[in-house]
C-alpha positions in Angstrom: 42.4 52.5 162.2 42.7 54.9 159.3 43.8 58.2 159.8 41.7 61.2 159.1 40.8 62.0 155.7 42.0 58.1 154.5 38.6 57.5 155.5 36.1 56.6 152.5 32.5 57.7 153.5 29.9 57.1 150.3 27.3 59.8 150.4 24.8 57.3 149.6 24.1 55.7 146.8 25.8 55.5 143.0 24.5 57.4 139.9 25.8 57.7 136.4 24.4 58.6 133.2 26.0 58.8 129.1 24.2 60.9 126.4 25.4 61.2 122.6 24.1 64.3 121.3 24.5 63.3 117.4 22.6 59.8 118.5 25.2 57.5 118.4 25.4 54.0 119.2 26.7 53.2 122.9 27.3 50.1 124.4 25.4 49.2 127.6 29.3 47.7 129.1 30.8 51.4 128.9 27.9 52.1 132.0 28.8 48.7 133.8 32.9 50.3 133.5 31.3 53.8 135.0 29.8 52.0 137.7 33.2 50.1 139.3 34.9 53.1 141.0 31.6 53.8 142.8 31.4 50.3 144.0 31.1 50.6 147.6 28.1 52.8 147.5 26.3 50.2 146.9 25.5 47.2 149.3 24.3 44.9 146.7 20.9 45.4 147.3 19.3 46.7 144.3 21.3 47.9 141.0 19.9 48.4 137.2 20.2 50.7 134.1 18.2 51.9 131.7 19.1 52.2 127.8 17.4 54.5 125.3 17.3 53.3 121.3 18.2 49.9 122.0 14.9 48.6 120.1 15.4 50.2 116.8 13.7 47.2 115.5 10.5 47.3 117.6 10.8 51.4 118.2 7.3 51.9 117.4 5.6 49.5 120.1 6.0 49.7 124.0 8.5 47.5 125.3 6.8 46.0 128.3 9.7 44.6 130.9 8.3 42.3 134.0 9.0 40.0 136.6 6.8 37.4 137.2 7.0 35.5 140.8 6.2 32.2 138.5 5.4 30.6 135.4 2.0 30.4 136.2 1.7 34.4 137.1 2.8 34.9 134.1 0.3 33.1 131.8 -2.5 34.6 133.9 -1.2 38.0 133.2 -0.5 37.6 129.3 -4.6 36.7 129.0 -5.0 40.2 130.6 -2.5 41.8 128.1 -4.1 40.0 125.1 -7.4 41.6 125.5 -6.0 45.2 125.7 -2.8 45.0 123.3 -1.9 43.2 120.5 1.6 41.0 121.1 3.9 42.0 118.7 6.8 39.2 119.7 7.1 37.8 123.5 9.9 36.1 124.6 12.2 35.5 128.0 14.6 38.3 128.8 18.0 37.1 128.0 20.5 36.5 131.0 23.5 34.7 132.0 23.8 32.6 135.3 26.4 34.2 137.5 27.1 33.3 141.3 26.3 37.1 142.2 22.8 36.6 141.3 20.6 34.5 143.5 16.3 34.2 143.3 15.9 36.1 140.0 12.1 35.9 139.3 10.6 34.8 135.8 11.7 37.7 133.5 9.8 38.9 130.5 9.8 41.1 127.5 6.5 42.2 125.4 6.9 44.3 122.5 3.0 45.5 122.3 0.3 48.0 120.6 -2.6 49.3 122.3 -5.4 48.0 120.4 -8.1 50.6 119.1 -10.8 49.3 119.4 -10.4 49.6 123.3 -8.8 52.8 123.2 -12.1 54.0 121.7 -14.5 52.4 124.2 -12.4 53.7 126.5 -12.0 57.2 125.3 -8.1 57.3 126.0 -4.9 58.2 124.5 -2.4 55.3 123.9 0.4 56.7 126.4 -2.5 57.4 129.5 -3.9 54.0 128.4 -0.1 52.2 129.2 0.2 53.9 132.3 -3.2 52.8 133.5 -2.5 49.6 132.7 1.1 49.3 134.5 -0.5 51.2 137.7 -3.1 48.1 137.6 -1.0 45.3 136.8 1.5 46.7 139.7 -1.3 46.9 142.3 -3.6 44.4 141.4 -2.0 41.3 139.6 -0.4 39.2 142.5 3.2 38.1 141.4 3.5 40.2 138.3 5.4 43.6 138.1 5.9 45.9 135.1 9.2 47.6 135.4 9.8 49.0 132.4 7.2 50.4 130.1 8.4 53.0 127.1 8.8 52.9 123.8 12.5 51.8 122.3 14.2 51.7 125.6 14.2 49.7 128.4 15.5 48.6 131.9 17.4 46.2 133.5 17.9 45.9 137.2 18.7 43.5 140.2 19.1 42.8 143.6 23.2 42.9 143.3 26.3 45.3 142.6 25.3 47.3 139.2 28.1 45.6 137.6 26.8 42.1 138.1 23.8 43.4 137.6 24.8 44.4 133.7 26.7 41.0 133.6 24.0 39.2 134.7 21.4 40.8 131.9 24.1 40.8 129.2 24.2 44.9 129.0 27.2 44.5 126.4 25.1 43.4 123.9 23.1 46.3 124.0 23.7 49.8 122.6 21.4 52.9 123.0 22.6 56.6 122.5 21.6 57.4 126.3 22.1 55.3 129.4 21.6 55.6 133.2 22.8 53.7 136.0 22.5 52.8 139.8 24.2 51.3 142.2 21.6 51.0 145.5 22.0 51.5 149.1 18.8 51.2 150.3 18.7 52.6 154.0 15.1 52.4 154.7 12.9 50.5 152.5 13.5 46.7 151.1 16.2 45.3 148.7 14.4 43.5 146.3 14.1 43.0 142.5 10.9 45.5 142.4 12.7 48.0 144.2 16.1 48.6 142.6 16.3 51.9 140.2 15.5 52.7 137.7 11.9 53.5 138.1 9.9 53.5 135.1 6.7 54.9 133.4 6.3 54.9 130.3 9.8 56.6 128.6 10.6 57.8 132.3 13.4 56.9 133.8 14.7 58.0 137.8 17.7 57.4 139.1 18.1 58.5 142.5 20.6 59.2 145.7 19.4 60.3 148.5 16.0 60.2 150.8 12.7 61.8 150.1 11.2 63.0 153.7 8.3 64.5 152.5 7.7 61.0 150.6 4.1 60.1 152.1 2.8 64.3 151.2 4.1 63.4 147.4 2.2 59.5 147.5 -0.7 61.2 148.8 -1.4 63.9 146.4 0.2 61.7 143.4 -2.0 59.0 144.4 -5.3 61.1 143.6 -4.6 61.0 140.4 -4.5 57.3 139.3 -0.8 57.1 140.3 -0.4 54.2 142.8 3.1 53.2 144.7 3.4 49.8 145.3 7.5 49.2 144.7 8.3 49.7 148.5 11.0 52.5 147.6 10.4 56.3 147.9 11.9 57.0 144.7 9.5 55.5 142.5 7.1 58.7 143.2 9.5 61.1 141.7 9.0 59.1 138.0 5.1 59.6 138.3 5.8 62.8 139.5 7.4 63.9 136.7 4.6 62.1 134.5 2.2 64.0 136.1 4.0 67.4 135.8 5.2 66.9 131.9 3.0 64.3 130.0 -0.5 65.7 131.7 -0.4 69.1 132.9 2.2 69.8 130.2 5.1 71.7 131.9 8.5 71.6 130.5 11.1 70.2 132.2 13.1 73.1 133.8 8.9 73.7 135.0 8.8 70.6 136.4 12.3 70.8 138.2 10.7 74.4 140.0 8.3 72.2 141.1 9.9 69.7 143.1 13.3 71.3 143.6 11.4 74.7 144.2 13.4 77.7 144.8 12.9 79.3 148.5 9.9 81.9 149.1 13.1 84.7 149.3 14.6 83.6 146.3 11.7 83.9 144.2 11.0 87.0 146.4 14.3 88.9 145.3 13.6 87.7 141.3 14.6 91.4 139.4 12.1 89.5 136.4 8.8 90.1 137.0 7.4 87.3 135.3 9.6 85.0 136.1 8.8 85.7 139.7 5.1 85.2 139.0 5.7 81.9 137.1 7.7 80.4 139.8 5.3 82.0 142.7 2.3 80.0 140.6 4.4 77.1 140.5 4.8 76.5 143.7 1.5 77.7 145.0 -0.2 75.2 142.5 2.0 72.0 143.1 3.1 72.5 147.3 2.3 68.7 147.3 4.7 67.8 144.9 7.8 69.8 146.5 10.5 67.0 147.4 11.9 67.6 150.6 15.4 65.9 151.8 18.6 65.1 150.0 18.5 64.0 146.5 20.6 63.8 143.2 19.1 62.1 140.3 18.8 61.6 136.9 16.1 61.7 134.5 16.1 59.9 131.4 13.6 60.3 128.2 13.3 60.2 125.0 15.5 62.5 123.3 17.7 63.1 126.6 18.9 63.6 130.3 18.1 65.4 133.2 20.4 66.1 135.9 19.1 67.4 139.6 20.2 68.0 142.9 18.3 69.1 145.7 18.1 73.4 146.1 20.9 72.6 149.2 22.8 70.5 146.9 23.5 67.7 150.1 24.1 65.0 147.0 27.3 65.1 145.3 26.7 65.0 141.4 29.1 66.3 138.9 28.6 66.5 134.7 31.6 66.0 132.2 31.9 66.2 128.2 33.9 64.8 125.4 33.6 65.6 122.2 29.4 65.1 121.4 29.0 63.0 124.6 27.7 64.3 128.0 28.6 62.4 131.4 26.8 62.1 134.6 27.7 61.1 137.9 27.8 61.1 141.5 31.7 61.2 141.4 34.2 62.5 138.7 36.4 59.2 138.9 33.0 57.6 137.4 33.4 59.9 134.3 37.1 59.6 134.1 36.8 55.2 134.3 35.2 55.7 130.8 36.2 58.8 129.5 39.9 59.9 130.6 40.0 63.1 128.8 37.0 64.7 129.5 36.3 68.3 129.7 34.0 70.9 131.3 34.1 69.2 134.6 31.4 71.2 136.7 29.2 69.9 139.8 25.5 71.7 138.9 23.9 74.0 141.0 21.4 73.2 143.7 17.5 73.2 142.7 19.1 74.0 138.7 18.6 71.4 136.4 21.1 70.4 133.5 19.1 69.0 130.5 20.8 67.5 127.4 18.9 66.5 124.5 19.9 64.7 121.2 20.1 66.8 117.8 16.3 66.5 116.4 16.1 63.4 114.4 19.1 61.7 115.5 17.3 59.0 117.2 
């Protein structure tokens, strides 16, 4: 028996996130190398990433990621995509057979454009109309799963350790100038392909650590507005949430982290800033719903940058480190320091704060 303080207790699960200001290329492996010292808080039940401009190529089509249960599933569902999008190039996500991962599902890769003619009949706006469309093809075509859905990025993820996870999907040969990561340690929900992090919508990204008690509150009032949960995992209603929040009602992001990492009733209370206490009071009189109660850490990816956010009691370790025009995320420092010995400005964020980094305007 280990004496105390020898003792290695994960505080849940593994996060990590790299952002180049200036937009410069970074290779998918340098997250993989992040994720190794956090190994064991993960228990090889779900791991993934998510990489932003790694379809310069295709940057100006959605990059539609899912997993199919069969061959079959999937021919059904690209009849349904045909009559909404035009198929710019299909083709099998590439992967490497490795003895860590077992029962991978058919794995896909559209790279599509909303056609107009049914935007028109149907009155929408190209990004509502892809969200619609994964919320239906998630709930309502057996066997088929979108998991990834933005423009120029895309995510990767497993049931296994985030490091064979990024050997598995052949993360090296990918670079992007932003990058999350998870390593999963699911406590109460399923391990399963579906339900590793990232969760997606549209350029969305959530990583998460933690546990979301006020998760069926959120599902219910995110639910009334077209949203719909089906990935079995708690977290995926903090990306729609965030949808909701930004993309329709048009908050910004430090907004939308009042809203569900609102500050105390006292806090706003004692705000010397008169309307800054009357934003934050409408804030969270308007959204109540959308408050996320319990432990949490997690990162936020988009395009154009990061967000970083802990829970206002801060019961999820997260810290943030720099290096020259890079920013580092993660749940421990060693995380940071596997990739980036000599980083500085080592500092673990404030509870309920958020810390968002964005790349220089027209550098991706």
């Amino acid at each position: 028996m280990k004496p105390e303080g020898q003792v290695r207790i994960p505080s849940g699960c593994a996060i990590a996130a790299v952002i180049s200001r200036e937009g410069r290329p970074i290779s998918g492996g340098l997250m993989a190398e992040a994720m190794k010292p956090m190994h064991d808080r993960s228990n090889g039940l779900g791991g993934g990433f998510a990489g932003y401009g790694i379809y310069p190529e295709y940057k100006d089509f959605y990059a539609l990621h899912l997993f199919f249960d069969q061959r079959a599933t999937r021919k059904n569902c690209e009849v349904f995509l045909k009559e909404r999008f035009e198929i710019i190039k299909s083709e099998i996500i590439p992967t490497r057979k490795i003895p860590a991962i077992t029962g991978e599902p058919v794995i896909w890769r559209y790279f599509v454009a909303p056609l107009r003619s049914v935007l028109t009949s149907m009155q929408l706006d190209e990004k509502e109309f892809v969200a619609r469309t994964v919320m239906y093809i998630n709930a309502c075509v057996d066997g088929a799963y979108v998991f990834s859905s933005g423009k120029n990025m895309g995510t990767f993820k497993a049931v296994g350790f985030p490091e064979d996870v990024a050997e598995f999907y052949r993360l090296e040969e990918y670079e992007g100038y932003s990058w999350t990561a998870h390593g999963r340690y699911p406590t109460n929900t399923p391990g399963w392909w579906g339900g590793a992090h990232p969760f997606t919508l549209l350029d969305y990204s959530v990583v998460h650590n933690g546990e979301i008690s006020s998760y069926d509150a959120n599902r219910r009032f995110i639910e009334m507005f077209g949203y719909k949960c089906t990935l079995q995992t708690d977290t995926e209603v903090i990306t729609y949430i965030m949808d909701y929040l930004v993309r329709v009602q048009g908050l910004t992001l430090e907004e939308a982290a009042s809203v569900i990492a609102a500050p105390f009733w006292s806090t706003i209370q004692r705000k010397t800033d008169l309307a800054d206490r009357e934003k934050h009071l409408y804030l969270r009189t308007l959204f109540s719903s959308l408050l996320i109660t319990g432990p949490f850490s997690i990162v936020l990816g988009f395009t154009g940058g990061l967000m970083a956010l802990n829970d206002r009691l801060k019961l999820r370790s997260m810290v943030v480190g720099e290096k020259e025009d890079r920013v580092y995320i993660a749940s421990e420092e060693a995380a940071i320091r596997a990739v980036e010995p000599e980083a500085e400005h080592i500092w673990a964020p404030a509870g309920g704060e958020p810390v968002v980094i964005r790349v220089k305007d027209g550098a991706y």
